[in-house]
One Martini backbone bead per residue (centre of mass of N, CA, C, O) as a GRO file, in nm:
protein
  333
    1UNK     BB    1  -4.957   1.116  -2.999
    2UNK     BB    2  -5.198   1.104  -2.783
    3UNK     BB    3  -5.177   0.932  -2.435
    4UNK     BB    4  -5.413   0.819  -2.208
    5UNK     BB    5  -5.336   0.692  -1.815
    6UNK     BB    6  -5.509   0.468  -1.679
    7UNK     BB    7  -5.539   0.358  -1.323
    8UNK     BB    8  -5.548   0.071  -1.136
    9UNK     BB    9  -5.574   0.034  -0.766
   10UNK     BB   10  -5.554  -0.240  -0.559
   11UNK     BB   11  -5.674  -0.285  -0.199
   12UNK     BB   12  -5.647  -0.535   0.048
   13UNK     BB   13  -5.890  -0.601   0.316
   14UNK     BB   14  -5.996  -0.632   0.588
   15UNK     BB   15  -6.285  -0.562   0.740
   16UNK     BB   16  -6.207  -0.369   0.939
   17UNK     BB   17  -6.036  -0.169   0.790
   18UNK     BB   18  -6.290  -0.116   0.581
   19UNK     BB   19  -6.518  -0.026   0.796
   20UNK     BB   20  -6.365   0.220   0.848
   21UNK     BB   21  -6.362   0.360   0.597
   22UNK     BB   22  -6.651   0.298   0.459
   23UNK     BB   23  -6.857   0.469   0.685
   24UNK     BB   24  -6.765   0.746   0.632
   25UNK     BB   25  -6.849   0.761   0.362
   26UNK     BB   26  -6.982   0.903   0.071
   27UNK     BB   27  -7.158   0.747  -0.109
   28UNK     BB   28  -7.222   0.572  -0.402
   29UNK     BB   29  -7.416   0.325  -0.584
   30UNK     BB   30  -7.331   0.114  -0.844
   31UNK     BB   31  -7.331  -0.189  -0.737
   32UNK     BB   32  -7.313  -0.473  -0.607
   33UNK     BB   33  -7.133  -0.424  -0.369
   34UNK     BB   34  -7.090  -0.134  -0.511
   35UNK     BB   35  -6.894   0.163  -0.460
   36UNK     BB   36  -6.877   0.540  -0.493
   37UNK     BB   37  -6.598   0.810  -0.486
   38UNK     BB   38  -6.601   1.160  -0.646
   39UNK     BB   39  -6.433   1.387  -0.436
   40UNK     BB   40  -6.161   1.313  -0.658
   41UNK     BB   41  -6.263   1.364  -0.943
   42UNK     BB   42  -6.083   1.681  -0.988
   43UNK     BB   43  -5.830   1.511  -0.878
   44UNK     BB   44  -5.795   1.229  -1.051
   45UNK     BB   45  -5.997   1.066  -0.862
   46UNK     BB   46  -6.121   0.752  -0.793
   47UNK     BB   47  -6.323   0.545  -0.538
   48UNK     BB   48  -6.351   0.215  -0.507
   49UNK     BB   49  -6.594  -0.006  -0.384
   50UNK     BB   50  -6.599  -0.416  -0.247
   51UNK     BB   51  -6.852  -0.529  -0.039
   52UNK     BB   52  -6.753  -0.857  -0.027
   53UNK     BB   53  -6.801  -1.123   0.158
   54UNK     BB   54  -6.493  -1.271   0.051
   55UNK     BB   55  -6.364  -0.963  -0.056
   56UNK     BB   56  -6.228  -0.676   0.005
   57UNK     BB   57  -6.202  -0.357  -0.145
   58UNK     BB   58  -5.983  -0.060  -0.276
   59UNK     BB   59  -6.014   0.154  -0.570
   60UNK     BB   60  -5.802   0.360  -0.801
   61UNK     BB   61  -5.894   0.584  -1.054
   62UNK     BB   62  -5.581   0.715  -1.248
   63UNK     BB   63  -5.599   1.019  -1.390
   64UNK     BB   64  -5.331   1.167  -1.570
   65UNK     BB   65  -5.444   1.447  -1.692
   66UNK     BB   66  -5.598   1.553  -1.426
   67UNK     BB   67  -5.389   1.547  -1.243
   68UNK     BB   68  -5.186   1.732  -1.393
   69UNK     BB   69  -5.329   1.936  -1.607
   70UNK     BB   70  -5.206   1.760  -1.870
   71UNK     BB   71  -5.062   1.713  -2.143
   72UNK     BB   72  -4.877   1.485  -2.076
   73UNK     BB   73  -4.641   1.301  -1.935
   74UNK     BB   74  -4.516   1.292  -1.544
   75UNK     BB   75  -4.444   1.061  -1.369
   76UNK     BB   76  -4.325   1.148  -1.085
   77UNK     BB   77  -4.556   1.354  -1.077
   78UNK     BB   78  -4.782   1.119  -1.058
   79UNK     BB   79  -4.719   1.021  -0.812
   80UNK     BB   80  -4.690   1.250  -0.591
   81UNK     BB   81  -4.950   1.300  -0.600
   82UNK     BB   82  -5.057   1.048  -0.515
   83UNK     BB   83  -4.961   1.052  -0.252
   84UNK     BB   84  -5.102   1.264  -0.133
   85UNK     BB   85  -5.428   1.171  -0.238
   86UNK     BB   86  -5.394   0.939  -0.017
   87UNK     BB   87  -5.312   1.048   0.224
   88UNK     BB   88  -5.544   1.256   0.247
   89UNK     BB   89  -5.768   1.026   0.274
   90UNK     BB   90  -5.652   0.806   0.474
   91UNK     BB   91  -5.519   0.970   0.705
   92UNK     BB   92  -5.165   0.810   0.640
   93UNK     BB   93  -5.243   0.514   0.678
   94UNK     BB   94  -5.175   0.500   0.378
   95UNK     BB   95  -5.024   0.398   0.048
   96UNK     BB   96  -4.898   0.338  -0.248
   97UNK     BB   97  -4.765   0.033  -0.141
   98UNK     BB   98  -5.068  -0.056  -0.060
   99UNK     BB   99  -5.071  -0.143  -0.368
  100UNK     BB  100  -5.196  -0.252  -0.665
  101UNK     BB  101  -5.134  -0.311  -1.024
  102UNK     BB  102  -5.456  -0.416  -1.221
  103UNK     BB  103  -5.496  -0.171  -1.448
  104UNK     BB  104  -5.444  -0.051  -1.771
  105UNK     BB  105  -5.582   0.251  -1.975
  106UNK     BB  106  -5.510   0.311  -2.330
  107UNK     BB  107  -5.576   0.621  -2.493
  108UNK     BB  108  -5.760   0.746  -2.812
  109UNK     BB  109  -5.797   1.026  -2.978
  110UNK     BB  110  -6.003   1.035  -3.304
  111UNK     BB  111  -6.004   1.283  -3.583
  112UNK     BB  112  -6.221   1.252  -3.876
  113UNK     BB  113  -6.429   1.533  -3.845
  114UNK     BB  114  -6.726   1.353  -3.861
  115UNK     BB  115  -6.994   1.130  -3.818
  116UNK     BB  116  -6.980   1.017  -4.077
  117UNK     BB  117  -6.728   0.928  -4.057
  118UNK     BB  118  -6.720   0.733  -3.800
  119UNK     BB  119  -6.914   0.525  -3.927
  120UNK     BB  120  -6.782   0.420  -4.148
  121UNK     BB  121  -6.501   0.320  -4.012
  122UNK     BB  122  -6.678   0.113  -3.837
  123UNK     BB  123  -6.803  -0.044  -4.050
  124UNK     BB  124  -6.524  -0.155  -4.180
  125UNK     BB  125  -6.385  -0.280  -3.900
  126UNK     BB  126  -6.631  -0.476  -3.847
  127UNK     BB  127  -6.485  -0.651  -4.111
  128UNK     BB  128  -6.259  -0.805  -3.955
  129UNK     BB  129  -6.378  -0.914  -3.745
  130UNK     BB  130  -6.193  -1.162  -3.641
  131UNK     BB  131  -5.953  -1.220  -3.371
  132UNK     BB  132  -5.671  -1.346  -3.243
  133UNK     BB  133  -5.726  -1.400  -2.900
  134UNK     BB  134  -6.004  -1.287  -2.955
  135UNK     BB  135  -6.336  -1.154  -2.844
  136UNK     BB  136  -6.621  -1.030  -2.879
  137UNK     BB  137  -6.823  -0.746  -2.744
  138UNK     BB  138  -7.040  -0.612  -2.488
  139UNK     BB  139  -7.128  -0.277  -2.373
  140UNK     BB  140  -7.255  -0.080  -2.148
  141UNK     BB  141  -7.332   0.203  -2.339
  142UNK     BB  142  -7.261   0.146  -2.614
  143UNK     BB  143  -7.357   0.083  -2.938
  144UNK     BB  144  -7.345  -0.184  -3.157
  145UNK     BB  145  -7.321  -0.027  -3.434
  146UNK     BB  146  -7.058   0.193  -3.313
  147UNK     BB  147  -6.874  -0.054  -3.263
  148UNK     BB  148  -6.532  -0.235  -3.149
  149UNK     BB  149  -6.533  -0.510  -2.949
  150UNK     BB  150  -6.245  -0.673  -2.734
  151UNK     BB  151  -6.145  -0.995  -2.582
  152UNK     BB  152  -5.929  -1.168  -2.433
  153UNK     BB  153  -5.952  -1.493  -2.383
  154UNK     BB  154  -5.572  -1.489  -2.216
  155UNK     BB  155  -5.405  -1.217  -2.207
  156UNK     BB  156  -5.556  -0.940  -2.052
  157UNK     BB  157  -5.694  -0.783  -2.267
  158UNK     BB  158  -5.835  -0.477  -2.443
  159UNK     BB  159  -6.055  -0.362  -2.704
  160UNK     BB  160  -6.174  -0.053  -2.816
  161UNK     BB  161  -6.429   0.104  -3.066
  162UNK     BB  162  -6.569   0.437  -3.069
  163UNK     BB  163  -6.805   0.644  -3.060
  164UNK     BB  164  -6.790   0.936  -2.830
  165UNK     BB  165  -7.058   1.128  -2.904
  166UNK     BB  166  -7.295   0.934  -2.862
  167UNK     BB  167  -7.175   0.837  -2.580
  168UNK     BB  168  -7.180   1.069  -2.400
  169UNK     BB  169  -7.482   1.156  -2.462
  170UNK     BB  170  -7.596   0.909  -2.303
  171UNK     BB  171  -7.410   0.939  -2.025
  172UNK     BB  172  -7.398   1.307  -1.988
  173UNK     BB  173  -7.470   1.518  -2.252
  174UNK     BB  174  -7.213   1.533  -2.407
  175UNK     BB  175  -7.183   1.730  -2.708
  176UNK     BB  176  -6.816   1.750  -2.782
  177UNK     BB  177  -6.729   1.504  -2.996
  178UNK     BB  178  -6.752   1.531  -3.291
  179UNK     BB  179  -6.546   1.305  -3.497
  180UNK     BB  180  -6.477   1.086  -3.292
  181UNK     BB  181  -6.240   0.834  -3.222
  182UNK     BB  182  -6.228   0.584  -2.963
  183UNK     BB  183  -5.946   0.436  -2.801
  184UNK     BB  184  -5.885   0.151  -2.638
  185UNK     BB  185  -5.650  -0.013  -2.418
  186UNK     BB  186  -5.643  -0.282  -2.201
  187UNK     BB  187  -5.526  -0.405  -1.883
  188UNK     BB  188  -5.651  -0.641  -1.693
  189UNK     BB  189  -5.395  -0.814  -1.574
  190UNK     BB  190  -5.109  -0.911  -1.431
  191UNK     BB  191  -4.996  -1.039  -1.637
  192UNK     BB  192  -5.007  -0.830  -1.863
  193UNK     BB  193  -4.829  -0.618  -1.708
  194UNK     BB  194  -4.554  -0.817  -1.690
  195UNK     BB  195  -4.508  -0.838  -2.006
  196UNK     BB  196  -4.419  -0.491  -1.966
  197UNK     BB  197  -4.314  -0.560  -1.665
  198UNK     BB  198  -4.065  -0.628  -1.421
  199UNK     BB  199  -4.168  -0.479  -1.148
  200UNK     BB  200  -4.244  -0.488  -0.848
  201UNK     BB  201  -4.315  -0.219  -0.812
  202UNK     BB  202  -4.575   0.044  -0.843
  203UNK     BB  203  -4.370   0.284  -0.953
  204UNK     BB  204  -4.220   0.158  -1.133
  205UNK     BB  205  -4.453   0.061  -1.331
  206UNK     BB  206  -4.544   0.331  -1.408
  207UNK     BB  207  -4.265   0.436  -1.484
  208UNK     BB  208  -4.268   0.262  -1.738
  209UNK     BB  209  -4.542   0.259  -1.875
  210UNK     BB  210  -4.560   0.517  -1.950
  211UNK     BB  211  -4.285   0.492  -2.144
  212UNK     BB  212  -4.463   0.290  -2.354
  213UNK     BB  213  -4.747   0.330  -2.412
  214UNK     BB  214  -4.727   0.362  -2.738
  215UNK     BB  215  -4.638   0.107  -2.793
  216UNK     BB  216  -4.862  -0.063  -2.625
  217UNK     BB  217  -5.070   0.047  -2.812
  218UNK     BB  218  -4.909   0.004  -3.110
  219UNK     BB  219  -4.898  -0.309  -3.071
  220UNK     BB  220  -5.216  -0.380  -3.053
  221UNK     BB  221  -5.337  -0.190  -3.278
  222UNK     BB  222  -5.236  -0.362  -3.500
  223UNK     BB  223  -5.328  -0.650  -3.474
  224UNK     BB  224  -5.633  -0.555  -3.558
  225UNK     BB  225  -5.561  -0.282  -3.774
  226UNK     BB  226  -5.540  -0.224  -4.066
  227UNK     BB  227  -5.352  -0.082  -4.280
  228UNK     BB  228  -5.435   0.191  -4.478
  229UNK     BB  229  -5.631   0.203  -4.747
  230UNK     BB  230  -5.994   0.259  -4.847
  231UNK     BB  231  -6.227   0.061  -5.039
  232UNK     BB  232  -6.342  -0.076  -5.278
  233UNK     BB  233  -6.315  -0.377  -5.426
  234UNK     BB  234  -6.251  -0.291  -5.725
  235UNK     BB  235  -6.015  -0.028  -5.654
  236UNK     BB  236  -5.848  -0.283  -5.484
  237UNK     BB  237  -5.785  -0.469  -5.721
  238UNK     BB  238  -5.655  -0.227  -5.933
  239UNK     BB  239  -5.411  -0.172  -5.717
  240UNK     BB  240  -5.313  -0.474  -5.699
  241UNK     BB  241  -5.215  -0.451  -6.030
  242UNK     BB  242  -5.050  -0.194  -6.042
  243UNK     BB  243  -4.832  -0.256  -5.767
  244UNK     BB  244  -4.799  -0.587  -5.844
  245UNK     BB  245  -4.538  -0.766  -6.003
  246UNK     BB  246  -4.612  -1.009  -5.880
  247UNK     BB  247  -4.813  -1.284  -5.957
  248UNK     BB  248  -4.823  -1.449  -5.707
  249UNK     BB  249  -4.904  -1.225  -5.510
  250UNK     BB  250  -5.123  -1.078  -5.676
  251UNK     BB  251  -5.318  -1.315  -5.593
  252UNK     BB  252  -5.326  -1.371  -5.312
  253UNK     BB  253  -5.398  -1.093  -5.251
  254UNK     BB  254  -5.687  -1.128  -5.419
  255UNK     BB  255  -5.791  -1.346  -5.231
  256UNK     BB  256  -5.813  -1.205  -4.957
  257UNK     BB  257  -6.006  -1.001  -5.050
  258UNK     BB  258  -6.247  -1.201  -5.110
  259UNK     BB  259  -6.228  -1.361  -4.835
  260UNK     BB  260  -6.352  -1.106  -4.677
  261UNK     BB  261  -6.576  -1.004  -4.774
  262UNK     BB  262  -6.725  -1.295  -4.777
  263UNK     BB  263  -6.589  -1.378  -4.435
  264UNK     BB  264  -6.611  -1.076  -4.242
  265UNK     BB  265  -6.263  -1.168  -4.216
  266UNK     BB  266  -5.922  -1.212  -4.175
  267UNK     BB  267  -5.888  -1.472  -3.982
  268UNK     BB  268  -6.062  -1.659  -4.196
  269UNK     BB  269  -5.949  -1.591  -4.434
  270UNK     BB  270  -5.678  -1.719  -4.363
  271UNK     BB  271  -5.778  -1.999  -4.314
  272UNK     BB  272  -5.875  -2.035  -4.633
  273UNK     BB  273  -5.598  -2.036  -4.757
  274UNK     BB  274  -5.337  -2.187  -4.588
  275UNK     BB  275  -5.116  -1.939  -4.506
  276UNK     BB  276  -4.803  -1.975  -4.360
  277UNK     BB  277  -4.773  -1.620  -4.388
  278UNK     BB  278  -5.018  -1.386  -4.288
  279UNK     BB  279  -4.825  -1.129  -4.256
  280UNK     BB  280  -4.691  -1.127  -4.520
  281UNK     BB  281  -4.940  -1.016  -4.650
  282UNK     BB  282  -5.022  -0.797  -4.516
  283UNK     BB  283  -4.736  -0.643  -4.560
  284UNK     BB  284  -4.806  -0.598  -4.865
  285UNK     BB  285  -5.012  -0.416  -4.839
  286UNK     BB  286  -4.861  -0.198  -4.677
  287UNK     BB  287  -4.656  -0.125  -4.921
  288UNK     BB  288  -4.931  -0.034  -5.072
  289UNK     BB  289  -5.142   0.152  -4.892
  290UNK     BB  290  -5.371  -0.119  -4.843
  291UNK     BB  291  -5.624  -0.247  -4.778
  292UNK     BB  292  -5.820  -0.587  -4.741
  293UNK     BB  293  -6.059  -0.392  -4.620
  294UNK     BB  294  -6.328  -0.307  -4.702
  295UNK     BB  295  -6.607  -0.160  -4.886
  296UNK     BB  296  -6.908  -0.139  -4.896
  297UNK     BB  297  -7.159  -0.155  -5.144
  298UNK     BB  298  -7.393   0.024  -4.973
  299UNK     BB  299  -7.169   0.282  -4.938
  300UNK     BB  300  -7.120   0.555  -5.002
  301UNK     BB  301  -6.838   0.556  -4.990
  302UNK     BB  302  -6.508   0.531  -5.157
  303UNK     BB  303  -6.305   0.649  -4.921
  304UNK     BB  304  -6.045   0.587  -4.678
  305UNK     BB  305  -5.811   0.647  -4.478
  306UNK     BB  306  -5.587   0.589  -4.259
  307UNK     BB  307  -5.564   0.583  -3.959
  308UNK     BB  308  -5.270   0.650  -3.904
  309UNK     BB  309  -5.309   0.939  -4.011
  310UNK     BB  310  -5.431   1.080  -3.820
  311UNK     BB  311  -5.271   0.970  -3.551
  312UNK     BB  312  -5.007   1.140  -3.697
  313UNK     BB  313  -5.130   1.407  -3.669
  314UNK     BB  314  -5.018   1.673  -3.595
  315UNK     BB  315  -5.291   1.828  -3.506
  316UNK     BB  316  -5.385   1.667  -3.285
  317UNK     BB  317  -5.321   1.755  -3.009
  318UNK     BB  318  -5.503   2.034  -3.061
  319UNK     BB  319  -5.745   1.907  -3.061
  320UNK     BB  320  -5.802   1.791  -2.833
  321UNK     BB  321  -5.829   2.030  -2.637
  322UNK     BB  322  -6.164   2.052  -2.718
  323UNK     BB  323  -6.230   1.812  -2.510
  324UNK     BB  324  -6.328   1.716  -2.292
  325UNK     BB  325  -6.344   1.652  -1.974
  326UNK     BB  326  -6.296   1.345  -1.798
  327UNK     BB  327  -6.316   1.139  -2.027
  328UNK     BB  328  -6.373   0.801  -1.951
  329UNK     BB  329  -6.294   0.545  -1.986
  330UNK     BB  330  -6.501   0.207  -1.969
  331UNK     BB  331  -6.356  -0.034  -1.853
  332UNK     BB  332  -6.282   0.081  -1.541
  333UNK     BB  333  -6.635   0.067  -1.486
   0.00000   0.00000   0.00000
């Protein structure tokens, strides 16, 4: 599976060398105090500035696939170009020692079909509900209906998961995305990135985080996405009565189901079971191949393969190849 990896950098300054670096240059206004600079953003590099009152920053939005020209991450030469276009934005003056690493965005184009999959899998992903340390939100610029998006309560994580071709459709015109579900999870906060990286350098995070990228996107999208395919509840109810052999397990299972229908939440069904150990009720899910997430009855559809399966497909890497260039997290924007 291809993870692509957008890295934010910001460094702070004093007045007089904010207003050195920000008068010379040709802006956008982005909001209230920030600025936006795209003249790199043909060699993967966007640069924000942050005029607030009390605290000037200059920060660079740095996509690793954009940078390199290519699928596939090569950390130390994502450095090497790195240091040459801070070198040369900033006329020598600065290099990437004086940036600090405060956000690492990883993505993953999941490629579903069409877009009516792309609607079922949200529509079901949706009946997850709360997840432990996360709570919902909302993102300006996504269609409320067609996302799944949770942000860490004290954690510094974030997960997206939304329909590609109607966001682009949206933002840009850009309408060659259809049948895409976009995935991003984001470290938002030097804690969440401590957590993953014990370096103290920025070159060295970088290439640490890197090296680990799909570890650290696959271990928080698992926390939210349960493994597995999806049926409707009576389907769902069928598959564990012929393969939970074990009468009190197969009773769990089955309570878990209900309580997931009825209360459209993972996290609420099992604090209603008072279930000590609901980790391994998942995983029992997981070793018969089966969600405990259903599909509702109003769906046309009646069966969904576990997102799993999409993303785990040899064929992954060449569809990719088809998306548009550019395509931009929306959490570091």
């Amino acid at each position: 599976m291809y993870i692509n990896q957008v890295f934010k950098l910001t460094m702070v300054l004093n007045t007089d060398r904010f207003d050195r670096i920000f008068k010379k240059r040709d802006l956008l206004e982005a909001d209230k105090d920030e600025y936006i600079d795209t003249s790199l953003a043909h060699k993967g590099v966007t640069v924000l500035y942050r005029d607030s009152r009390y605290k000037k920053k200059v920060s660079l939005i740095v996509d690793s696939a954009v940078v390199l020209k290519e699928k596939g991450l090569d950390a130390h030469k994502l450095i090497n170009k790195l240091e040459k276009r801070i070198c040369e934005y900033f006329g020598g003056k600065y290099s990437l020692k004086d940036f600090t690493l405060t956000e690492l965005a990883l993505t993953a184009d999941i490629n579903v079909g069409s877009q009516d999959m792309v609607a079922s899998y949200i529509r079901v992903i949706r009946r997850v509900g709360k997840v432990k340390g996360f709570s919902q939100v909302r993102y300006e610029g996504l269609d409320a209906s067609k996302n799944f998006c949770l942000e860490g309560n004290s954690n510094g994580v974030s997960f997206l998961l939304y329909d590609l071709h109607t966001t682009l459709a949206n933002r840009s015109g850009i309408r060659d995305a259809k049948g895409i579900l976009r995935a991003e999870v984001c470290l938002t906060s030097s804690k969440a990135i401590r957590n993953h990286s014990n370096r103290d350098n920025i070159a060295g995070q970088i290439l640490e985080l890197s090296g680990r990228s799909e570890k650290i996107f696959m271990g928080i999208f698992s926390q939210i996405i349960p493994s597995g395919d999806s049926y409707k509840k009576g389907e769902a109810v069928n598959i564990v009565r012929q393969k939970v052999r074990d009468l009190r397990q197969q009773r769990k299972m089955l309570r878990l189901i209900e309580l997931i229908s009825e209360k459209k939440s993972v996290l609420l069904a099992q604090k209603a079971m008072s279930y000590r150990e609901p980790n391994r009720l998942l995983a029992a899910f997981t070793d018969i191949g089966l969600s405990p997430v259903t599909i509702s009855k109003r769906m046309d559809v009646i069966y969904l393969p576990s997102l799993y399966f999409y993303m785990n497909y040899s064929r992954a890497a060449k569809e990719m190849e088809s998306l548009p260039e550019k395509v931009s997290p929306l959490k570091l924007y």
